[in-house]
C-alpha positions in Angstrom: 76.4 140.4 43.5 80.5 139.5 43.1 81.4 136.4 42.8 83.4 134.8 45.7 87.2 136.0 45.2 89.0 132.9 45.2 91.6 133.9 47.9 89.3 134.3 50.3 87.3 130.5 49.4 91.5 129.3 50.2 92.1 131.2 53.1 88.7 129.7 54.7 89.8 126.2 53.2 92.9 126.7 55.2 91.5 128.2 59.0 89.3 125.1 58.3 92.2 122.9 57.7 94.5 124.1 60.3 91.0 124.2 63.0 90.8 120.4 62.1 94.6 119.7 62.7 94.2 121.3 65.7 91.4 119.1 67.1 93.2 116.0 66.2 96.4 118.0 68.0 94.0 118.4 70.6 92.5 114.8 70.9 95.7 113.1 70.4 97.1 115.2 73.4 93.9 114.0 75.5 94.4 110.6 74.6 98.3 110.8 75.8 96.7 112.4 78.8 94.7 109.7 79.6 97.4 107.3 79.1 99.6 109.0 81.4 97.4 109.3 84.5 96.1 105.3 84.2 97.5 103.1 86.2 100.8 102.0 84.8 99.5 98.4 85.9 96.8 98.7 83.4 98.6 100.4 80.6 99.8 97.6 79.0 98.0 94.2 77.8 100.9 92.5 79.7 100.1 94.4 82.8 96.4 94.0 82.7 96.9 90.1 82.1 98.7 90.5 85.4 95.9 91.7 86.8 93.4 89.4 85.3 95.1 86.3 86.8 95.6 87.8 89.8 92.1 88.3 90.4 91.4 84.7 89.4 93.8 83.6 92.0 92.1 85.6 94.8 88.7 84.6 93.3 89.2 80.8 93.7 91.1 80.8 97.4 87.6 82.7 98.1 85.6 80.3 96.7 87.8 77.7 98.9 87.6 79.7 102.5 84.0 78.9 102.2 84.0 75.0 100.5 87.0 73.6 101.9 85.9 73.9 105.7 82.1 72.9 104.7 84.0 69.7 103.5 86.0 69.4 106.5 82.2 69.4 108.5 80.7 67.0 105.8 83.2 64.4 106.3 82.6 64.7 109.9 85.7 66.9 111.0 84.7 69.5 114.3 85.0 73.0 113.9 88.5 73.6 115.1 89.5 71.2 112.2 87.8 72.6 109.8 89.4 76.0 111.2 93.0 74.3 110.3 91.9 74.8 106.5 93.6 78.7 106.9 96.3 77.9 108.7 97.4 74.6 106.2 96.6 76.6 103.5 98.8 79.7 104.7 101.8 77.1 106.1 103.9 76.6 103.0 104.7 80.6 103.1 106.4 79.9 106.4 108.1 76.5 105.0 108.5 77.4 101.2 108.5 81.4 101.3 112.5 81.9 100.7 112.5 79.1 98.6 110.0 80.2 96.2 111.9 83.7 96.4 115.2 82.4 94.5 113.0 80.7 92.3 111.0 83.9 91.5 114.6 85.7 91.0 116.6 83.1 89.0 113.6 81.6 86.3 111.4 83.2 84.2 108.4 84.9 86.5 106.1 84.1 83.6 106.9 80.5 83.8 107.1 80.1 87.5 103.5 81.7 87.3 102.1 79.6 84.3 103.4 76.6 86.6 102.4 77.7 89.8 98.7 78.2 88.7 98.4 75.1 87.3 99.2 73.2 90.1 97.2 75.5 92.1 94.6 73.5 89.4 95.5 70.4 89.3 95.5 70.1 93.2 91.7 71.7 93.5 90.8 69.3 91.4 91.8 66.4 93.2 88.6 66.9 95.4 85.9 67.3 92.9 87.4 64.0 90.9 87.5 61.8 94.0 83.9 62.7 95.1 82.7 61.7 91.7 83.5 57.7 93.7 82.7 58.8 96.9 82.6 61.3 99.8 86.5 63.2 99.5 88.3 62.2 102.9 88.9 65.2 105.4 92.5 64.3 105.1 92.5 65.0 101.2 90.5 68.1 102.0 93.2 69.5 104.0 96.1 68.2 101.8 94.5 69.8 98.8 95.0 73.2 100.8 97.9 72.5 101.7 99.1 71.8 97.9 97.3 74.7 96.9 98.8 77.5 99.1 102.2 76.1 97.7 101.3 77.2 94.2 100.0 80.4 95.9 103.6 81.3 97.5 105.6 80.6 94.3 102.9 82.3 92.2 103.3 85.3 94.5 107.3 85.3 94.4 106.7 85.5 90.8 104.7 88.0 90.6 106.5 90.9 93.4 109.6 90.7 90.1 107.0 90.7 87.2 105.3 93.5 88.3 108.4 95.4 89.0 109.5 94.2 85.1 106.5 95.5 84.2 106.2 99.1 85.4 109.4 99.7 87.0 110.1 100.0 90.7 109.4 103.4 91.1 106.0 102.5 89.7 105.6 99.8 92.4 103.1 101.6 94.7 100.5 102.7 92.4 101.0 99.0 90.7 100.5 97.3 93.6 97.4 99.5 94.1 96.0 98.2 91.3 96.7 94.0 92.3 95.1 95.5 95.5 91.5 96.1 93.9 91.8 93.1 92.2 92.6 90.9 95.3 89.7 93.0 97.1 87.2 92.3 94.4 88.3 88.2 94.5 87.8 88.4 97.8 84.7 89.8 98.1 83.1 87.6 95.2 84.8 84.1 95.9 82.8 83.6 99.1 79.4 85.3 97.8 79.7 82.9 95.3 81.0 80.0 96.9 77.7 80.4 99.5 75.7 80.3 96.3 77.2 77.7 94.6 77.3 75.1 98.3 74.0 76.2 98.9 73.0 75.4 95.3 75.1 72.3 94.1 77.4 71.2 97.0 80.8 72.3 98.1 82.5 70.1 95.3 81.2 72.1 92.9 82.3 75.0 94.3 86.0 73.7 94.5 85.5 72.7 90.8 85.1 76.6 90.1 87.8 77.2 92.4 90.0 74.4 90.0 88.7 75.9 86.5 89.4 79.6 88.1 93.0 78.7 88.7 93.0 77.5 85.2 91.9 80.8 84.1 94.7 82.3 85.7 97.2 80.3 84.2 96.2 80.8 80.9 96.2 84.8 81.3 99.8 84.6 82.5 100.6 82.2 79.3 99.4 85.1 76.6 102.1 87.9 78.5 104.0 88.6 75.5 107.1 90.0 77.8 109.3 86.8 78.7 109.3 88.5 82.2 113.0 86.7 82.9 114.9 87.0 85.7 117.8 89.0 85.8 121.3 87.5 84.5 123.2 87.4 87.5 120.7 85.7 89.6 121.1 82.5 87.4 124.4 81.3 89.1 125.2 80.2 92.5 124.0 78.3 95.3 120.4 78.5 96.5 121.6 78.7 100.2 123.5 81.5 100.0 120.7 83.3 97.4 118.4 82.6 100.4 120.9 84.7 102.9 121.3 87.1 100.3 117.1 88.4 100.3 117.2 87.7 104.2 119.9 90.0 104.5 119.1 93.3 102.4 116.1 93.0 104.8 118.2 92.8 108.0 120.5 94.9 106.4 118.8 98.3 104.7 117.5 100.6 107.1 114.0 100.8 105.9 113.5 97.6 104.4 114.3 96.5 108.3 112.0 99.2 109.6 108.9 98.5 107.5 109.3 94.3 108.2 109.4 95.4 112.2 106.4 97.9 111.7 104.4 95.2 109.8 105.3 92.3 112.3 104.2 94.2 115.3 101.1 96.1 114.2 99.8 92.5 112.4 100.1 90.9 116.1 98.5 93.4 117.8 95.4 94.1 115.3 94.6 90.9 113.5 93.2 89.6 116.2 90.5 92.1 115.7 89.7 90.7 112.3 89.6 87.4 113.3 86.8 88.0 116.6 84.7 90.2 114.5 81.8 87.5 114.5 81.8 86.5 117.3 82.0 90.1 118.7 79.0 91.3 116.5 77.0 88.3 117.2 77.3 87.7 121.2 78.3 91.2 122.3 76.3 93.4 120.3 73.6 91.2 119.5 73.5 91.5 115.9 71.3 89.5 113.6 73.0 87.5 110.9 71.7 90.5 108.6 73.2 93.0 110.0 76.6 91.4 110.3 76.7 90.6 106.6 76.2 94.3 106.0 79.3 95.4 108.1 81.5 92.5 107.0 80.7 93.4 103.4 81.1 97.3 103.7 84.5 96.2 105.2 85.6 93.8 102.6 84.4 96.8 100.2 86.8 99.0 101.3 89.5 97.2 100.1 88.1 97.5 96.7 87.6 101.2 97.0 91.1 101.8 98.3 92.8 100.5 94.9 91.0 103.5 93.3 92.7 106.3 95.4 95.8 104.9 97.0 98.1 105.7 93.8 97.0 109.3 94.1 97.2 109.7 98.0 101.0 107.9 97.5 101.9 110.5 94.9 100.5 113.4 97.1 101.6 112.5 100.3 104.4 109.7 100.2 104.1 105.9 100.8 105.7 106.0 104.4 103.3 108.7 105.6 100.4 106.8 104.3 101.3 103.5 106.5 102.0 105.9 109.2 98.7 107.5 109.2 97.0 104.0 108.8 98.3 102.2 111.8 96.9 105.2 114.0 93.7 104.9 112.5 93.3 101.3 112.9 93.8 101.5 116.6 91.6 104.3 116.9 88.9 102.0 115.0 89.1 99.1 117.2 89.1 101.3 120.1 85.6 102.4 118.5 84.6 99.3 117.9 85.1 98.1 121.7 82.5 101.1 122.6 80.6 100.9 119.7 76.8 100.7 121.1 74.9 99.4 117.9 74.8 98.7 114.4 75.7 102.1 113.0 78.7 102.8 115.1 80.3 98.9 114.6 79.5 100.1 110.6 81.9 103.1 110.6 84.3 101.7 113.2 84.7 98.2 111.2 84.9 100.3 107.6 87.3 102.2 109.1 89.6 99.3 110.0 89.1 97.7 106.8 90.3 100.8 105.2 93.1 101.4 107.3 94.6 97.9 106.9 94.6 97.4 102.7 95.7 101.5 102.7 98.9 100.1 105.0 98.9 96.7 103.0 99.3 98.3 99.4 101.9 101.2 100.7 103.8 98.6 102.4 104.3 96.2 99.6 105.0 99.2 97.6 107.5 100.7 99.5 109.3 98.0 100.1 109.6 96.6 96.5 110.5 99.9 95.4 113.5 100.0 97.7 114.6 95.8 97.3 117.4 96.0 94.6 115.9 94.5 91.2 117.7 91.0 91.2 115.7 90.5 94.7 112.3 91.4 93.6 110.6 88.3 94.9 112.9 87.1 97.5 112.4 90.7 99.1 108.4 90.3 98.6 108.0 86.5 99.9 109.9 87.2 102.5 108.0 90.1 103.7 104.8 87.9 103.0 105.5 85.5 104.9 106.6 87.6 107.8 103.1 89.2 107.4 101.3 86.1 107.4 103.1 84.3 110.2 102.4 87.1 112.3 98.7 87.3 110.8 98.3 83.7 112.4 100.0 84.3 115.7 98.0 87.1 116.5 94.9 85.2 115.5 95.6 82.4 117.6 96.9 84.7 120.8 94.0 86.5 120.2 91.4 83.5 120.1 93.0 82.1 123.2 92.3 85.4 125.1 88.8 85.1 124.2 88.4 82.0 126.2 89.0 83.9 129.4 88.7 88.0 128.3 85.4 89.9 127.8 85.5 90.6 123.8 84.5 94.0 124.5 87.7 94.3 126.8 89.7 92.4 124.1 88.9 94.7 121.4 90.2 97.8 123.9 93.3 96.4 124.6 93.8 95.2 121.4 93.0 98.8 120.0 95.2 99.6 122.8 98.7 98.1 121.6 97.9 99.4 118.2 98.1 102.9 119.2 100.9 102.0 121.4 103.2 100.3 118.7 102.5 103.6 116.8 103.3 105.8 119.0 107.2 103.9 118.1 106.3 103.8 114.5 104.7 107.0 113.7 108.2 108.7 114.3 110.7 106.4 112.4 108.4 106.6 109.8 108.0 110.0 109.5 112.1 110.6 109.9 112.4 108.0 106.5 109.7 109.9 104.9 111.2 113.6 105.6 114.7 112.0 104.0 112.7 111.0 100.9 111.4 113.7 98.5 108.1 113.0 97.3 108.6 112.9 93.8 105.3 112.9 91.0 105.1 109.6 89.2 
């Protein structure tokens, strides 16, 4: 038998060679790959720090939408005063909203958040310390709230400008996507837990979590390596006429003025479906407390699930189609829901909704950042939050009112109603933007 030729023992040693280059070719291209479609949010440390804080943020304001009014009812407060916990909590957009937009354009976003956060800490914590001497006072209850949701506006003009330092404007939409599952998940676990921990320990302890949560948060916005500063030419000037300046590339940008309109009028019309569900599900359809925790959670679970798919459906189909798409389908839900006959039909019909809404809520944020000038990152954003939330509690409260003397059932139609009949107006505009824009492939 011939020994092995020697050229032939190389030219193996080399296929096997250039094999085993090309699998490391091969896994270094997957890895690239896998980079490339993750969320640019999560790409980074920085950006999933982001992320981190930001569900910490939405986990503790859960935690308080459950402790905060049980306080208000220990310390003998009614139930429409223990209802003014959202609203004092959700005032200092309205009252600090442009404000905390210049701030979020002219210092360091990082800083604004770090100091945001830990108010948001310091505040929560109030409660929990005084009820160490006695029972906290409804009026220190409510102040705490109100002290709180001030750290939550400036934290939120901060963050519209880090995220877009972060990934880019044109990245905004599949970004925001990703702050979207993180706000769902927050606010699906903040109240599970808070019930748990009231039920358990008391609502102070709860609030405590809700304090060392907010602590958390800070923290993860302290270790973003990126200075996240705000742009150069937004150091100078006064703050009055910075204020005009976001209010005006709103008033004064075509689609920037479009989506603010769309966002005002659809939240007044179908909020107030969110804000009856209970009631509706308890007296109209007779459903057991059971039954209603299912649908409610199913709902608040589509928001989670949304964050997963929104990015893609963006890329596919365009950010302006998807809000189009969404405010016909939330109509069409609460139409269902007003004719829904049992459990299984307020299911699909609430999901639905649900669905619809943080769909709209993540393409609209995106959109709209992506097309706000750089310098006016969080002046655009805060403004366009607090637009959203004023008109969140307006059509609430119209909406509770009309209860008093409407059948829900007949509520819920005509609310469904004005839904489909601002989109009927919307649809259109939004579609003419959206056939100007070419979708491009992020």
């Amino acid at each position: 038998m011939r020994a092995s030729d020697p050229r032939a023992r190389g030219s193996r040693r080399g296929r096997s060679g250039t094999a085993r280059a090309a699998r490391s070719r091969a896994s270094v291209s997957s890895d690239q790959v896998s980079r490339e479609r993750a969320n640019p949010l999560l790409r980074s440390a920085d950006g999933r720090l982001l992320v981190g804080a930001q569900f910490c943020d939405h986990f503790a304001i859960g935690l308080a939408f459950v402790a905060l009014p049980w306080l208000v009812l220990d310390g003998g407060g009614g139930a429409a005063l223990a209802g003014l916990v959202f609203a004092v909590g959700t005032l200092p957009y309205v009252l600090f909203g442009l404000l905390a937009g210049v701030t979020g354009d002219r210092r360091s976003r990082k800083r604004v958040m770090v100091a945001a956060h830990s108010l948001q800490a310091l505040c929560a914590a109030a409660v929990p310390l005084w009820a160490l001497a006695s029972p906290p006072p409804v009026g220190l209850v409510l102040a705490a709230a109100f002290a709180v949701g001030i750290g939550r506006t400036y934290a939120d003009a901060a963050s519209f400008g880090a995220v877009a330092d972060l990934v880019g404007s044109a990245n905004f939409v599949p970004a925001q996507a990703a702050l979207s599952t993180a706000w769902a998940a927050g606010s699906i676990a903040g109240p599970f837990l808070g019930g748990l921990l009231v039920a358990a320990f008391g609502a102070t302890a709860a609030v405590t979590a809700e304090s060392a949560l907010f602590a958390v948060a800070a923290v993860l916005v302290w270790r973003i390596r990126r200075p996240l500063a705000a742009p150069a030419q937004e150091l100078e000037g006064r703050i009055r006429d910075a204020v005009r300046e976001g209010v005006g590339v709103i008033r004064h940008t075509p689609l920037l003025r479009l989506l603010t309109s769309v966002q005002l009028l659809w939240y007044l019309s179908v909020i107030g479906a969110l804000a009856l569900i209970v009631p509706f599900l308890r007296e109209d359809l007779v459903l057991g407390a059971r039954q209603i925790g299912w649908i409610l959670g199913v709902g608040a679970a589509m928001g989670l699930s949304a964050g997963f798919f929104v990015g893609a459906l963006e890329r596919r189909f365009g950010g302006l189609r998807l809000i189009a798409v969404s405010i016909v389908v939330s109509g069409l839900a609460v139409v269902g829901l007003a004719g829904a006959p049992e459990f299984w039909g307020a299911l699909v019909a609430y999901a639905a909704l649900n669905l619809s809404i943080w769909i709209s809520v993540t393409s609209l944020i995106g959109e709209r950042q992506r097309h706000a000038p750089d310098h006016l990152q969080a002046r655009v954003g805060i403004t366009g939050r607090a637009i959203a939330l004023g008109s969140m509690m307006v059509g609430s409260l119209v909406a509770s009112g009309l209860a008093a003397v409407v059948p829900l059932r007949a509520l819920y139609l005509g609310v469904g109603l004005v839904a489909l009949a601002i989109a009927a107006w919307a649809v259109p505009a939004l579609l003419r933007r959206a056939a100007a824009i070419p979708v491009t492939e992020l």
